[in-house]
C-alpha positions in Angstrom: -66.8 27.4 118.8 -64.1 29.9 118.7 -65.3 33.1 118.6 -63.2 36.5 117.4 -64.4 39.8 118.9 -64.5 42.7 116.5 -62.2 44.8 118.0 -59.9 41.4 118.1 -60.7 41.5 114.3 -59.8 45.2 113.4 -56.5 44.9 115.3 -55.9 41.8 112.9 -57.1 43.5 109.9 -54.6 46.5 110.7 -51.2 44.2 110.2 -50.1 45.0 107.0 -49.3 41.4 105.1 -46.1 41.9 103.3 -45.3 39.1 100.7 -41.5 38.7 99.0 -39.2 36.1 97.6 -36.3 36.8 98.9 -34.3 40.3 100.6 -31.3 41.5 99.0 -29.1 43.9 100.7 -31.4 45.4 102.8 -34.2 45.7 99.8 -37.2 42.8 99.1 -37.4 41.6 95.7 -40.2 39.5 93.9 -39.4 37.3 90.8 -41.4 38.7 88.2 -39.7 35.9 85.1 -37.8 32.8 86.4 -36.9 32.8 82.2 -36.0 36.3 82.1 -34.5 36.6 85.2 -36.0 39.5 86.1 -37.7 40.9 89.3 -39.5 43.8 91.3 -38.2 46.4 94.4 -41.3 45.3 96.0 -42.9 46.0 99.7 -40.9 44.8 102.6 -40.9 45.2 106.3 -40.9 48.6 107.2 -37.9 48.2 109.5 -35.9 47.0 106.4 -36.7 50.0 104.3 -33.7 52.3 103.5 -33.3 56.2 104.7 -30.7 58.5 103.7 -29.4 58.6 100.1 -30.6 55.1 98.1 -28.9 53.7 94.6 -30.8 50.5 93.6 -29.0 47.9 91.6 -29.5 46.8 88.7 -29.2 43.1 89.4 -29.5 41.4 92.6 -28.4 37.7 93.4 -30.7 34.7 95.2 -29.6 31.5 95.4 -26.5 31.8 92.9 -28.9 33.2 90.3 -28.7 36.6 89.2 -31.9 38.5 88.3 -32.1 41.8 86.7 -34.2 44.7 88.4 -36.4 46.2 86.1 -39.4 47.8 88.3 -39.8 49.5 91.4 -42.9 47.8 92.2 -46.4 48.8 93.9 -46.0 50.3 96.8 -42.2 49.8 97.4 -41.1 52.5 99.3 -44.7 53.7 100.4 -44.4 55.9 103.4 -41.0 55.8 103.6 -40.4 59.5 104.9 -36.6 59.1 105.4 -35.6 58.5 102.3 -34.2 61.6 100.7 -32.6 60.4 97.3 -33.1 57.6 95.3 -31.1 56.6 92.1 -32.8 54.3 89.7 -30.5 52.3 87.3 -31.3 51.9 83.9 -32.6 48.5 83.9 -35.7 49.5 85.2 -38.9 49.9 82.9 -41.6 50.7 85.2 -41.9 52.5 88.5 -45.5 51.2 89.5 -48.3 52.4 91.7 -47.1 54.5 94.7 -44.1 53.7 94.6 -43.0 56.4 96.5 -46.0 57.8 97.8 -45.5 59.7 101.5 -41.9 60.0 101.1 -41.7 63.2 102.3 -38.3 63.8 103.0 -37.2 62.6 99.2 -35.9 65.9 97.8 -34.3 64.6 94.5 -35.1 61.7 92.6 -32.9 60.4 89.0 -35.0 58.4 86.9 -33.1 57.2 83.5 -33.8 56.8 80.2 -35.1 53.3 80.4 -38.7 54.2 82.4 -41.3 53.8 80.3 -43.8 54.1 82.6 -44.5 56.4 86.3 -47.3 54.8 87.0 -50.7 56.2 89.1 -49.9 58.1 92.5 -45.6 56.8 92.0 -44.7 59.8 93.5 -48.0 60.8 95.8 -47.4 63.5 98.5 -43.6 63.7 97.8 -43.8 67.5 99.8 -40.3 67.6 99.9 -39.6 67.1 95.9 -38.3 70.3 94.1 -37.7 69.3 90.9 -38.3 65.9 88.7 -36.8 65.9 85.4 -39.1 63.3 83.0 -36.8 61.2 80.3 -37.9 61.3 76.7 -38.1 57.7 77.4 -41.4 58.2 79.3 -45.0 57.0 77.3 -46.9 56.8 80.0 -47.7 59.3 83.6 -50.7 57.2 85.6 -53.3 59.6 87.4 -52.3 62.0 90.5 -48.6 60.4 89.4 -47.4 64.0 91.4 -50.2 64.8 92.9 -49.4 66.9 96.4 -45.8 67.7 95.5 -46.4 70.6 96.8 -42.4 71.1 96.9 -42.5 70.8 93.4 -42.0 74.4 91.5 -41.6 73.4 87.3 -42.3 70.1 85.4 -41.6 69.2 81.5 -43.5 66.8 79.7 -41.7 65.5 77.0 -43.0 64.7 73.4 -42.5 60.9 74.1 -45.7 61.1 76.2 -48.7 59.8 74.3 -50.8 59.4 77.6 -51.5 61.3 80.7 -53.6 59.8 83.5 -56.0 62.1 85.4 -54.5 64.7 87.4 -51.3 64.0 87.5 -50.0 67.2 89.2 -53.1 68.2 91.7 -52.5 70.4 94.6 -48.8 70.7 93.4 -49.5 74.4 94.9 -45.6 75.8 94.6 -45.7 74.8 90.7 -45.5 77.9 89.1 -44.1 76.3 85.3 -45.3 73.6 83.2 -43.6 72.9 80.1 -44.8 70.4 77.1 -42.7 69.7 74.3 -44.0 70.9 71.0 -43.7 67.5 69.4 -45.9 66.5 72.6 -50.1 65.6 71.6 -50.8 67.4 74.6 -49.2 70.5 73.1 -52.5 71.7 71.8 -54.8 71.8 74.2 -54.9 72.9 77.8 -56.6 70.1 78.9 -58.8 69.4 82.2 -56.6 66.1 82.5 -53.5 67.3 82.1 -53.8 70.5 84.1 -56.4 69.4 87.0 -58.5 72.4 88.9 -56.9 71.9 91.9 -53.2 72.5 90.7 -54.4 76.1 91.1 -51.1 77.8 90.8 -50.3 75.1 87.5 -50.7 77.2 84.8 -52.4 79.9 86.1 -49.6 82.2 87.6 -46.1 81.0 86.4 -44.1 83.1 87.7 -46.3 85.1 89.8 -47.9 86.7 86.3 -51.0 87.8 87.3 -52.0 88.4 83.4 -52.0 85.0 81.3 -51.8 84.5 77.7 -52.3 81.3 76.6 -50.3 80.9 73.0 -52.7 80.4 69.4 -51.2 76.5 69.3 -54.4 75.9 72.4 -57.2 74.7 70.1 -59.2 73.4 73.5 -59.5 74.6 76.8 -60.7 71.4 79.1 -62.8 71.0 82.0 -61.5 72.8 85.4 -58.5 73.9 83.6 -57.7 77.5 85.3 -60.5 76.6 88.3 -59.8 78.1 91.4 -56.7 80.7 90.3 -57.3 83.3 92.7 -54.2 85.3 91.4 -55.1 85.4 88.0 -56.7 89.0 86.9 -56.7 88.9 83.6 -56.4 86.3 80.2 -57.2 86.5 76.9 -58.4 83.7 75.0 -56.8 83.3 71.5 -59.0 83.2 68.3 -57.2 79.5 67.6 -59.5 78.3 71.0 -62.6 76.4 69.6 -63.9 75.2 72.7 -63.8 75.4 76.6 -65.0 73.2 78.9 -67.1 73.1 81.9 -66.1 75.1 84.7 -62.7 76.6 83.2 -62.5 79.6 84.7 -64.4 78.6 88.0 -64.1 80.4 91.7 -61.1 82.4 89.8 -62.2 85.4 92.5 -59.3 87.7 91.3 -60.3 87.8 87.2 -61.2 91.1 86.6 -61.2 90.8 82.3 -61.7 87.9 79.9 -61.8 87.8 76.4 -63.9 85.6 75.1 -62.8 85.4 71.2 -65.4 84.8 68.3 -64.2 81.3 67.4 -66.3 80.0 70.9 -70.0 79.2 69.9 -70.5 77.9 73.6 -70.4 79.0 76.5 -70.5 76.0 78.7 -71.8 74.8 82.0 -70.3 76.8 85.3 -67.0 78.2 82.8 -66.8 81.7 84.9 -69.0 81.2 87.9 -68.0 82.4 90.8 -65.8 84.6 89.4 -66.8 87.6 91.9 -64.0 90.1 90.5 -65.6 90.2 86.8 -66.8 93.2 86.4 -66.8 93.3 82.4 -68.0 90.6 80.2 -67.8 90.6 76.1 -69.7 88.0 74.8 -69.0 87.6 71.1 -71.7 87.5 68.5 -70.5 83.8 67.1 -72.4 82.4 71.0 -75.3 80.6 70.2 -75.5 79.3 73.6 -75.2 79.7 77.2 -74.9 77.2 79.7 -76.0 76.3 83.2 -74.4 78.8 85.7 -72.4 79.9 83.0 -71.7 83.5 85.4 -73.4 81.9 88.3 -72.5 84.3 91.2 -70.2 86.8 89.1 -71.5 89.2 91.7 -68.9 92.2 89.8 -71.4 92.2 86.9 -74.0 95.2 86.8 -75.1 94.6 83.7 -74.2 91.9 80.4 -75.2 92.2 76.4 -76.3 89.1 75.4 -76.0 89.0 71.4 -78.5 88.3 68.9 -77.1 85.2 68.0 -77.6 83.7 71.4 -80.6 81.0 71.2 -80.6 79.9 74.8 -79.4 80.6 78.1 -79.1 77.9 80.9 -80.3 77.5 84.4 -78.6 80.5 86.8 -76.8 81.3 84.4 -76.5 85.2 85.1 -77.7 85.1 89.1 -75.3 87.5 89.9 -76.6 89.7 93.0 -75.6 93.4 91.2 -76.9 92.7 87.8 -79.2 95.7 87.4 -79.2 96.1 83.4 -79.6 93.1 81.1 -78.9 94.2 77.3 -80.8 91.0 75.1 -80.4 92.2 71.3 -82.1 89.0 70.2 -86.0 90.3 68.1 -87.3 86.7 69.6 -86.3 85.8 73.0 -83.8 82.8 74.1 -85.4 79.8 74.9 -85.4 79.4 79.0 -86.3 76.2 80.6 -85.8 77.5 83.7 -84.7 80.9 85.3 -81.2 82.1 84.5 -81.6 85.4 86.4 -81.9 86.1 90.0 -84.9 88.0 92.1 -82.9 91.3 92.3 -81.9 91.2 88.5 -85.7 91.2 87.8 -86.2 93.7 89.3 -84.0 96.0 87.2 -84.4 96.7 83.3 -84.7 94.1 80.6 -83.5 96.4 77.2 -84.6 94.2 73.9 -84.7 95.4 70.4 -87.5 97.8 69.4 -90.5 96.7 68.4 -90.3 93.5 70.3 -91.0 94.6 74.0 -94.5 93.0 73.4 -93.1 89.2 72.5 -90.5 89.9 75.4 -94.0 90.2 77.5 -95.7 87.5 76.5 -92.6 84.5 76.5 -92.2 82.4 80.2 -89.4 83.9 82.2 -88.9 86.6 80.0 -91.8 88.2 81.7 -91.1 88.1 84.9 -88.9 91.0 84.2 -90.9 94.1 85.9 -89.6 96.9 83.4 -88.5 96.0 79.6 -87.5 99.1 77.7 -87.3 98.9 74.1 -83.8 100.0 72.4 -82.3 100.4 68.8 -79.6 97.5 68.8 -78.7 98.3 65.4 -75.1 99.1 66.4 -72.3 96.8 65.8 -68.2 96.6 65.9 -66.7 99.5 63.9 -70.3 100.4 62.2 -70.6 103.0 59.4 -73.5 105.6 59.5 -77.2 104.6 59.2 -79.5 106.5 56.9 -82.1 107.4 60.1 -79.1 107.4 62.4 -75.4 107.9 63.8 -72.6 105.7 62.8 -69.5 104.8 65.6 -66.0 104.0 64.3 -62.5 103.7 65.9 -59.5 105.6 64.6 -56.1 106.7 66.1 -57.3 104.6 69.9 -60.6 107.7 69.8 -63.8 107.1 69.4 -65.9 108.9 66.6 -69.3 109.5 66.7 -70.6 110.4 62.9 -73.8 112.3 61.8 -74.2 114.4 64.9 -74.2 117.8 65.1 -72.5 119.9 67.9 -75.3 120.1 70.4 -76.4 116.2 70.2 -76.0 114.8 74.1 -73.6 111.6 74.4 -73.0 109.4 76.8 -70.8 106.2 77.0 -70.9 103.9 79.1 -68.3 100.8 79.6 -69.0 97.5 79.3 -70.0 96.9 83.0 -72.7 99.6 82.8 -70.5 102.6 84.5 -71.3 105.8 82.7 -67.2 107.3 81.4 -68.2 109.8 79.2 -70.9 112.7 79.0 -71.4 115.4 77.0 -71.5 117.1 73.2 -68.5 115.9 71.8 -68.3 113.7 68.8 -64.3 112.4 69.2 -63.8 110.5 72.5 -60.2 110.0 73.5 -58.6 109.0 76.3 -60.4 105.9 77.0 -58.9 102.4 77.9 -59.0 99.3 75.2 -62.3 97.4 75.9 -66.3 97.7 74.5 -68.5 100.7 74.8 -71.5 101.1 74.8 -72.5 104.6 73.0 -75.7 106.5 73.6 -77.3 109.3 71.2 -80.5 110.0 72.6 -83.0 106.8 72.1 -79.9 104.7 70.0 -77.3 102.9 71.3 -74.6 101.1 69.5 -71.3 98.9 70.6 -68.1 99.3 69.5 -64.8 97.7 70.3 -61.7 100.4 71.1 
């Protein structure tokens, strides 16, 4: 019996079987319709494929017939790194399945008006492609269609696209500008799909802002979307946003601000974790949840206010090693099934409503605070005076403090627990646009300047 040896049988399995019906002019061709006469650019011999500057026709001749070209079929120019044009006639429909995956030296491709369809990984690790210019012909981009173009610097999705495969431009790390047409269904949302975590400078930084602000036409924000923009400091979240998904602003180590509007009831799984630079967070009073690792290692954070509207707070979600001051205005405490704070957190202050520090005591996790200190939470955005109390208001970029007479002590702190202001003054000016926190003696109130 004839036996193969397995190194025998790997060097087998490594030739590459290439099937065609017939070469024209260099190219390989497969009949897709004997009735239509039409046929496929499909795989060839590697010695056969063309370098340089490449036009392929629009019809091709075998055996007296002529056939009409109308895809650039799977895998047809895979790997070929010397190609460094291509023009694709207009009789083509479809450019399939890594098409032109690894050509690295193709700097400019024309695709016409007839593609319907750029099909998954077409243009895979095409380092060397600047620019690619989508025809409103275009319904369909497959998944990582672009993916490690890192050559690539600004894309436009026209509104003839009705679907978008899964991350069609990841790692595409020099593109700085993304455009979708307004009649696009994409326009809408800033979506996990569209814009993958990985295409870090995608959307994040175009044009080397370090500030973004994403237009009140988002409604969603999707998984991943921002994840991993290391040069974005600061974005503010339109009231139009109605949702974000998991891990949005992820290991985005340079954010030092977010606002966080009050259309958002969630605040999902991993959103700003590991966002080490956040030093301020304002979480709106319309959250009625927090997820798991929700500011998981947001190590900037020395303190947070947690609202009263918040009913529970996921696993890790605050284990953030400087979080000395946690701020919980809810009279019953947020369900936790398991611990969202940190060793070193407990160890600092737990301030909850008055009158509650007893329930605070007695409820799982809650208690393994070792100080809670009650506080009066009454305080809200732009609030008038109380009858037993002071009232805080913004007017003219100053903060008032009402009902106070000239030798009350205030203090102020920002949101991130530094103390900016101390003394007998009842008009605070001078301050930068953000939350405060305001302090007359055992009161303390928030206001937005």
């Amino acid at each position: 019996m004839c036996r193969i040896s397995f190194l025998m049988l790997l060097i087998i399995m490594s030739f590459r079987v290439v099937a065609y019906d017939f070469k024209y002019k260099g190219l390989c061709y497969n009949i897709l319709s004997e009735k239509d006469r039409t046929v496929e650019v499909t795989e060839g011999d590697y010695d056969s494929r063309s370098e340089g500057s490449l036009s392929v026709p629009s019809k091709v001749s075998y055996n007296g017939i002529s056939y009409k070209v109308t895809t650039i079929g799977y895998r047809a120019f895979y790997d070929c790194d010397g190609l460094v044009s291509v023009t694709i006639p207009n009789s083509v429909s479809t450019i399939g399945g890594d098409a032109f995956s690894g050509c690295t030296g193709l700097t400019s491709v024309n695709i016409p008006n007839s593609v319907t369809i750029i099909d998954e990984l077409a243009f895979n690790y095409c380092t060397g492609l600047t620019s690619v210019d989508i025809p409103s012909s275009v319904v369909t981009i497959g998944s990582r269609a672009f993916s490690y173009c890192s050559g690539l610097t600004s894309v436009t999705v026209p509104s003839s696209v009705t679907t978008i495969g899964d991350n069609p431009f990841s790692n595409c790390s020099g593109l700085i500008s993304i455009l979708v047409d307004e009649g696009n269904p994409y326009y809408n949302s800033i979506d996990g799909i569209l814009y993958d975590k990985n295409a870090s400078i995608l959307i994040c930084c175009p044009g080397g802002k370090k500030t973004v602000n994403i237009p009140t036409s988002v409604s969603t924000i999707g998984g991943g979307a921002f994840s991993g923009c290391n040069g974005m400091t600061s974005i503010d979240i339109p009231g139009s946003v109605t949702s974000i998904g998991d891990d949005a602003f992820s290991d985005c180590g340079g954010l030092t601000h977010v606002s966080i509007p009050g259309s958002i009831s969630v605040i999902g799984n991993g959103i700003f974790s590991y966002c080490s630079g956040l030093t301020s967070i304002d979480i709106p009073d319309s959250v009625t949840s927090i997820g798991d690792y929700a500011f998981f290692r947001c190590d900037g954070l020395k303190s947070v206010i947690i609202p009263n509207s918040v009913t529970s707070i996921g696993y890790g979600a605050f284990f953030c090693k400087e979080l000395i001051s946690v701020y919980c205005h809810a009279a019953f405490p947020p369900d936790l099934f398991s611990p969202p704070f940190n060793d070193s957190t407990l160890e600092g202050v737990l301030y909850v409503p008055k009158g509650c520090k007893a329930v605070y005591e007695t409820v799982f996790l809650w208690n393994d605070f070792r100080h809670i200190e009650e506080m009066d939470f009454s305080g809200v955005d732009e609030t008038k005076t109380d009858s037993d109390g002071f009232g805080v208001s913004v007017a003219n970029g100053e903060i008032h403090i009402d009902n106070i007479d000239g030798g009350t002590f205030v203090e102020l702190l920002d949101i991130s627990g530094k103390s900016v202001f101390k003394g007998h003054r009842s008009v605070i000016s001078g301050l930068a646009n953000g939350v405060y926190v305001v302090k007359v003696e055992d009161k303390v109130k928030k206001i937005r300047l």
